[in-house]
PyMOL commands that place a pseudoatom at each C-alpha (Angstrom):
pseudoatom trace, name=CA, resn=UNK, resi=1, chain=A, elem=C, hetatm=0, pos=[49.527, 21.403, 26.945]
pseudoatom trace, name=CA, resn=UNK, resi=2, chain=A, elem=C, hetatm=0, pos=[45.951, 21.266, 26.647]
pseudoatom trace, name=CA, resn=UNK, resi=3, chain=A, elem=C, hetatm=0, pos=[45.941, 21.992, 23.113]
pseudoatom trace, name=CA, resn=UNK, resi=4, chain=A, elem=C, hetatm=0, pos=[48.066, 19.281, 22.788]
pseudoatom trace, name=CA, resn=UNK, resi=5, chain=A, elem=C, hetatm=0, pos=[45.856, 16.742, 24.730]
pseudoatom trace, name=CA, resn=UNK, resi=6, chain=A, elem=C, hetatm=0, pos=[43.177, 17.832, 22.925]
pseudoatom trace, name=CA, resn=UNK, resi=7, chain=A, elem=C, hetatm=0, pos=[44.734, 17.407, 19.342]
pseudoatom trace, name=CA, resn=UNK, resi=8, chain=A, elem=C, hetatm=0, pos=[45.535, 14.111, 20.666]
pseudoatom trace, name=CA, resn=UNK, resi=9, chain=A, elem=C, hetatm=0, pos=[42.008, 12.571, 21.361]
pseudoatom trace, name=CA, resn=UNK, resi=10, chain=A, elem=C, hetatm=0, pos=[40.884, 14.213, 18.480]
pseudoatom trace, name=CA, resn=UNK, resi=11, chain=A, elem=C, hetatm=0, pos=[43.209, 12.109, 16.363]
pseudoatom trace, name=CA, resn=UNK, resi=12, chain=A, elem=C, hetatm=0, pos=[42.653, 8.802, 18.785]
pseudoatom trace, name=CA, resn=UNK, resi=13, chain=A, elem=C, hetatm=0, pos=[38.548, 9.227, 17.885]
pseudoatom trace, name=CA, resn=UNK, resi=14, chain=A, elem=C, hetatm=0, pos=[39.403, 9.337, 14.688]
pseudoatom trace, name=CA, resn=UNK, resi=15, chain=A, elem=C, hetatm=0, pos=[41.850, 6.711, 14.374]
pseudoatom trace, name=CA, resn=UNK, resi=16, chain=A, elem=C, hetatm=0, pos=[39.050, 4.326, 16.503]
pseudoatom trace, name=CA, resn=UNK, resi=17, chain=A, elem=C, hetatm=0, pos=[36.074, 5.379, 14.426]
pseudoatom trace, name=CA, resn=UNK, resi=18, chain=A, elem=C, hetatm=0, pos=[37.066, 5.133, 11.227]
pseudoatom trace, name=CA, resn=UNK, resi=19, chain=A, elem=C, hetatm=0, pos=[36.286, 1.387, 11.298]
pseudoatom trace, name=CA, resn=UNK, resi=20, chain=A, elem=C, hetatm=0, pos=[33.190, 2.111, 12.735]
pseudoatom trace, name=CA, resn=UNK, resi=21, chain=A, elem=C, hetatm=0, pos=[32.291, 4.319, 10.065]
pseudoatom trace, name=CA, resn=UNK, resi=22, chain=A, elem=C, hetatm=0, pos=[33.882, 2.227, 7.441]
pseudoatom trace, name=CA, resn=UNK, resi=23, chain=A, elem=C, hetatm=0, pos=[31.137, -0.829, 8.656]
pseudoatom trace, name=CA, resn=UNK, resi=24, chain=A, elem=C, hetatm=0, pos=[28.315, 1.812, 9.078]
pseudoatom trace, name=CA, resn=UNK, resi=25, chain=A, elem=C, hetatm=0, pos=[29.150, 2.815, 5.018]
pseudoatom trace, name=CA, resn=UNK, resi=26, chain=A, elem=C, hetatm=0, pos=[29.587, -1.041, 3.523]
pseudoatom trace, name=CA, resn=UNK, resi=27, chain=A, elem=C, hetatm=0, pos=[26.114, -1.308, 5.802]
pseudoatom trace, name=CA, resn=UNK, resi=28, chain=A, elem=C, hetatm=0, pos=[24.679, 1.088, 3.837]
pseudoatom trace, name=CA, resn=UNK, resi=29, chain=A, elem=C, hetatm=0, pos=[25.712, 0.513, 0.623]
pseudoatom trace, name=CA, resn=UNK, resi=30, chain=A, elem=C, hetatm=0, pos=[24.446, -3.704, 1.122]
pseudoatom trace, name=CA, resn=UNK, resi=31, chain=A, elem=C, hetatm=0, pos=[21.021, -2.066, 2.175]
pseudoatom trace, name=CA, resn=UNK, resi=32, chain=A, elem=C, hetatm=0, pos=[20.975, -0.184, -0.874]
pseudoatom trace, name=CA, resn=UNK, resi=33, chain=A, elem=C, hetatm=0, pos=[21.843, -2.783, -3.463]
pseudoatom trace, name=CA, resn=UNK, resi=34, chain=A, elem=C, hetatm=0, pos=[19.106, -4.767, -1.965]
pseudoatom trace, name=CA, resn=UNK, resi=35, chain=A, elem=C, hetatm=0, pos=[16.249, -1.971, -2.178]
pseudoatom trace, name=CA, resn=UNK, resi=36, chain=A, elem=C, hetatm=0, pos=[17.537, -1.382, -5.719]
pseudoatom trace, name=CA, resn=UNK, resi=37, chain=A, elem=C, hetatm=0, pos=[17.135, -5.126, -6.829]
pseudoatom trace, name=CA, resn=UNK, resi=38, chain=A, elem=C, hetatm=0, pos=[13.861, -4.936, -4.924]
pseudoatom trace, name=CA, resn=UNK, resi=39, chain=A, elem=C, hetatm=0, pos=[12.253, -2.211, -6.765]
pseudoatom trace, name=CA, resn=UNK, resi=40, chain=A, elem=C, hetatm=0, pos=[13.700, -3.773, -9.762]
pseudoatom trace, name=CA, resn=UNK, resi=41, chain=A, elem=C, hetatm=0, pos=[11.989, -6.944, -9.559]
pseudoatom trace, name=CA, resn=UNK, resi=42, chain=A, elem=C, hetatm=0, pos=[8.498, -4.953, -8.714]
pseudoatom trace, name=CA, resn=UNK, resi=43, chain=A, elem=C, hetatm=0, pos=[9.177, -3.152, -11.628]
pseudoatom trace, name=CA, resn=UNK, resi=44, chain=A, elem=C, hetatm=0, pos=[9.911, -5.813, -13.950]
pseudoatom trace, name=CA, resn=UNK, resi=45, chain=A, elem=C, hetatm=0, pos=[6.325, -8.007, -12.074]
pseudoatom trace, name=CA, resn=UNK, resi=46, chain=A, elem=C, hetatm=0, pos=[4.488, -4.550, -13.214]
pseudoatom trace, name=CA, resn=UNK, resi=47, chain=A, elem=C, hetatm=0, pos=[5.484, -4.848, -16.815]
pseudoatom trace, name=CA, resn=UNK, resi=48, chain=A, elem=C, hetatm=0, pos=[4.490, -8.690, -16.555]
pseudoatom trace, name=CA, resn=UNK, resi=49, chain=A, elem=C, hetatm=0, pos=[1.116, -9.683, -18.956]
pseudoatom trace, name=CA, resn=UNK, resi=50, chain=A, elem=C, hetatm=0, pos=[-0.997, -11.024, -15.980]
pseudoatom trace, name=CA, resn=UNK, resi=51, chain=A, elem=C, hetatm=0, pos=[-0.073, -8.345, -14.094]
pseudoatom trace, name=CA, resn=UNK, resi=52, chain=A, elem=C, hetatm=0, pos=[-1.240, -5.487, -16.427]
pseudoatom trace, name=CA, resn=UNK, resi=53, chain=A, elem=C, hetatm=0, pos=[-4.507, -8.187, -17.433]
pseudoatom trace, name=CA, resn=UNK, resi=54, chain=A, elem=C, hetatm=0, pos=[-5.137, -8.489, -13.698]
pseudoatom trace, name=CA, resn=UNK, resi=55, chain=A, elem=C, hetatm=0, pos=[-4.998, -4.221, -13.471]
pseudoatom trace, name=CA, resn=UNK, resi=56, chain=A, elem=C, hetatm=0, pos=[-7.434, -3.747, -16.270]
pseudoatom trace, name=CA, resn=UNK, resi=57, chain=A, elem=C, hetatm=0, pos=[-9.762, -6.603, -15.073]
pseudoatom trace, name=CA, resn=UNK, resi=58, chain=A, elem=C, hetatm=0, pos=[-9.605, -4.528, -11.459]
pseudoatom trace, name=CA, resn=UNK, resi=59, chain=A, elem=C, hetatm=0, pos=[-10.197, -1.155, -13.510]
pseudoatom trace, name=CA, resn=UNK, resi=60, chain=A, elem=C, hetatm=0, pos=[-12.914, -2.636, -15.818]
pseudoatom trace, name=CA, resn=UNK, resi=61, chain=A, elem=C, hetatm=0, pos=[-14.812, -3.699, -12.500]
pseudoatom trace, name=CA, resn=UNK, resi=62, chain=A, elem=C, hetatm=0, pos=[-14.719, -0.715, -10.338]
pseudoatom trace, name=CA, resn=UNK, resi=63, chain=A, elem=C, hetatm=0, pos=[-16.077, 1.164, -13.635]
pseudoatom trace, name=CA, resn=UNK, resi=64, chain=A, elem=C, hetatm=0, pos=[-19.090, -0.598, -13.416]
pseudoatom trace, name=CA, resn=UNK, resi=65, chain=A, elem=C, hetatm=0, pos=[-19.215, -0.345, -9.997]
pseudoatom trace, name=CA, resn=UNK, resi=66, chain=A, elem=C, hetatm=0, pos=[-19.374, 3.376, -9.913]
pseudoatom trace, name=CA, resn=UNK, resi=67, chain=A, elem=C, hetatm=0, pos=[-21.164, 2.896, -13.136]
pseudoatom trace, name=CA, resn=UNK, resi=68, chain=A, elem=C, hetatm=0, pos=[-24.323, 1.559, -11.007]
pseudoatom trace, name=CA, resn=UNK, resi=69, chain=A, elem=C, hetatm=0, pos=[-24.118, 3.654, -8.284]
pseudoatom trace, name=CA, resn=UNK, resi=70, chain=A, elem=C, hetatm=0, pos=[-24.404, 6.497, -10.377]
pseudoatom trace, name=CA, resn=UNK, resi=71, chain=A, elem=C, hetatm=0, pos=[-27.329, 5.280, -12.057]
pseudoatom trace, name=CA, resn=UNK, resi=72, chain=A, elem=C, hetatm=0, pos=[-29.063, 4.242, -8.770]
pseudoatom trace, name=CA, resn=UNK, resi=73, chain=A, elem=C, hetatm=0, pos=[-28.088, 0.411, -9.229]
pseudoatom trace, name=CA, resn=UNK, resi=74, chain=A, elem=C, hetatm=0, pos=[-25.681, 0.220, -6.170]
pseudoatom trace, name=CA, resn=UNK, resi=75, chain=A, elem=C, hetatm=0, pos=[-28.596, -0.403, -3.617]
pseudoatom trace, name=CA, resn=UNK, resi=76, chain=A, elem=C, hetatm=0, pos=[-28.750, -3.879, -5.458]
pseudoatom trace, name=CA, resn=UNK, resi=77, chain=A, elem=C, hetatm=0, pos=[-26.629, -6.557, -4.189]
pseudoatom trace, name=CA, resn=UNK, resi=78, chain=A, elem=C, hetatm=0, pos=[-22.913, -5.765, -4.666]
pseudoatom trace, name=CA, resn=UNK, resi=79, chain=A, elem=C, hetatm=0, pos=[-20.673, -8.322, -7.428]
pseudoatom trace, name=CA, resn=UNK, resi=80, chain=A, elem=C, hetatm=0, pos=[-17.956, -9.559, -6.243]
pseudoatom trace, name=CA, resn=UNK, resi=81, chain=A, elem=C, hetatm=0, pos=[-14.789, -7.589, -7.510]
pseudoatom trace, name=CA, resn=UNK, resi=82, chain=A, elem=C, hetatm=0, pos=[-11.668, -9.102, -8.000]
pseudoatom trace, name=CA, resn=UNK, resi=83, chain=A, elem=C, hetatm=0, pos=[-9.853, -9.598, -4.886]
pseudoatom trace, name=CA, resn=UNK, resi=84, chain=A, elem=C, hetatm=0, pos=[-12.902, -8.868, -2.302]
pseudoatom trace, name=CA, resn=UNK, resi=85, chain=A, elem=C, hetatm=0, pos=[-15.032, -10.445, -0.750]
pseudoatom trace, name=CA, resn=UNK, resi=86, chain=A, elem=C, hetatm=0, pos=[-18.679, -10.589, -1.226]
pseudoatom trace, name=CA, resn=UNK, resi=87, chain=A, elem=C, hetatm=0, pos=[-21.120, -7.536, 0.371]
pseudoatom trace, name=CA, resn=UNK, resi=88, chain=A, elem=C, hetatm=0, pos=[-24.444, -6.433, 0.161]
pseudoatom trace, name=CA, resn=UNK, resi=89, chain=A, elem=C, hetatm=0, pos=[-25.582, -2.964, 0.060]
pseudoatom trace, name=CA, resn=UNK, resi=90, chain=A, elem=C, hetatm=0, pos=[-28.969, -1.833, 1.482]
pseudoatom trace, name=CA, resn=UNK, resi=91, chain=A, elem=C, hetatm=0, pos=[-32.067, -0.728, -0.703]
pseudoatom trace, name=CA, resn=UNK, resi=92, chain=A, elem=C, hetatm=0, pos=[-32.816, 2.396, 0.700]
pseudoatom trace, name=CA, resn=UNK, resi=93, chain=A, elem=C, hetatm=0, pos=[-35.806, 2.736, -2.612]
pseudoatom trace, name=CA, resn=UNK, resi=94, chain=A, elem=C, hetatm=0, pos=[-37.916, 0.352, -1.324]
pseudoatom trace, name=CA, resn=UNK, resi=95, chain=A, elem=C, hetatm=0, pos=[-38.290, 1.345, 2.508]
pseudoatom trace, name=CA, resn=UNK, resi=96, chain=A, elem=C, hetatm=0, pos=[-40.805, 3.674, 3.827]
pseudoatom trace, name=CA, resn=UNK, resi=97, chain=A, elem=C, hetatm=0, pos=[-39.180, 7.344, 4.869]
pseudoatom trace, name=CA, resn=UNK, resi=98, chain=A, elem=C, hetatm=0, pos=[-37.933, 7.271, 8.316]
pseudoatom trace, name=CA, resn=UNK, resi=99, chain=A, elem=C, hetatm=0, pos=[-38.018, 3.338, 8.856]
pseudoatom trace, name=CA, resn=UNK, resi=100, chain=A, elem=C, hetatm=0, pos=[-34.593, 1.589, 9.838]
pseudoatom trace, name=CA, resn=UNK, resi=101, chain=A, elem=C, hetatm=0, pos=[-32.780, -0.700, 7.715]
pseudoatom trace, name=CA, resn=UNK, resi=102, chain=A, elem=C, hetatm=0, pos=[-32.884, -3.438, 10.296]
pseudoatom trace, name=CA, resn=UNK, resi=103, chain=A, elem=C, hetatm=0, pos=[-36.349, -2.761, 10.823]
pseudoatom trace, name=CA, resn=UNK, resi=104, chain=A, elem=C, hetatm=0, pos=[-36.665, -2.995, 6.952]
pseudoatom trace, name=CA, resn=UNK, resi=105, chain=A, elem=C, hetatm=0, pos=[-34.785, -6.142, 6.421]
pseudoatom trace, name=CA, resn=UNK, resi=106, chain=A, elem=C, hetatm=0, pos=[-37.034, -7.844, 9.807]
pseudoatom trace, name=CA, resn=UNK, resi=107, chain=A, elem=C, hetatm=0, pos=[-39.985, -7.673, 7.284]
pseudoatom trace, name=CA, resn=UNK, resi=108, chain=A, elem=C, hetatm=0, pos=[-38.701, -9.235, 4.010]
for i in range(1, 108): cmd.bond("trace and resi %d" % i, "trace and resi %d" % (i + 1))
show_as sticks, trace
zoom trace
């Protein structure tokens, strides 16, 4: 008898759930068709002209960039790079040993 009982419910959970699971899946499956077009349409922007101009113009800069700091020029005020914001860097050259930069930049 309790086999039987227990047969039963298993059959009733699955009878109820199936439903369930059967929204869960078509769920699922709309999620992934929209991901899919998603990465699609970042795929195609990649292989767009501005967007490959706008990824060498970005590559070109930060050359230069480490281009100066490697031969000392970084200390000099910092271009503007595509999509930033304007910084300056510090001159550490011209300072005496041991003095602050605030204390440095107080006396220019």
């Amino acid at each position: 008898m309790t086999v039987f009982i227990a047969v039963l419910l298993i059959v009733l959970f699955i009878t109820l759930a199936d439903p369930v699971i059967r929204l869960i899946r078509l769920e699922l499956r709309y999620k992934g068709k929209q991901e899919e077009k998603i990465l699609e349409a970042k795929t195609n922007a990649l292989e767009d002209g501005q967007i490959q101009a706008a990824m060498a113009e970005r590559a070109d800069w930060e050359a230069g960039q480490l281009a100066d700091r490697i031969l000392g020029a970084a200390a000099l005020p910092v271009k503007q790079g595509p999509g930033f914001t304007t910084a300056t860097a510090i001159d550490h050259r011209s300072r005496p040993r041991g003095e602050s930069p605030k204390a440095h930049s107080d006396q220019d």
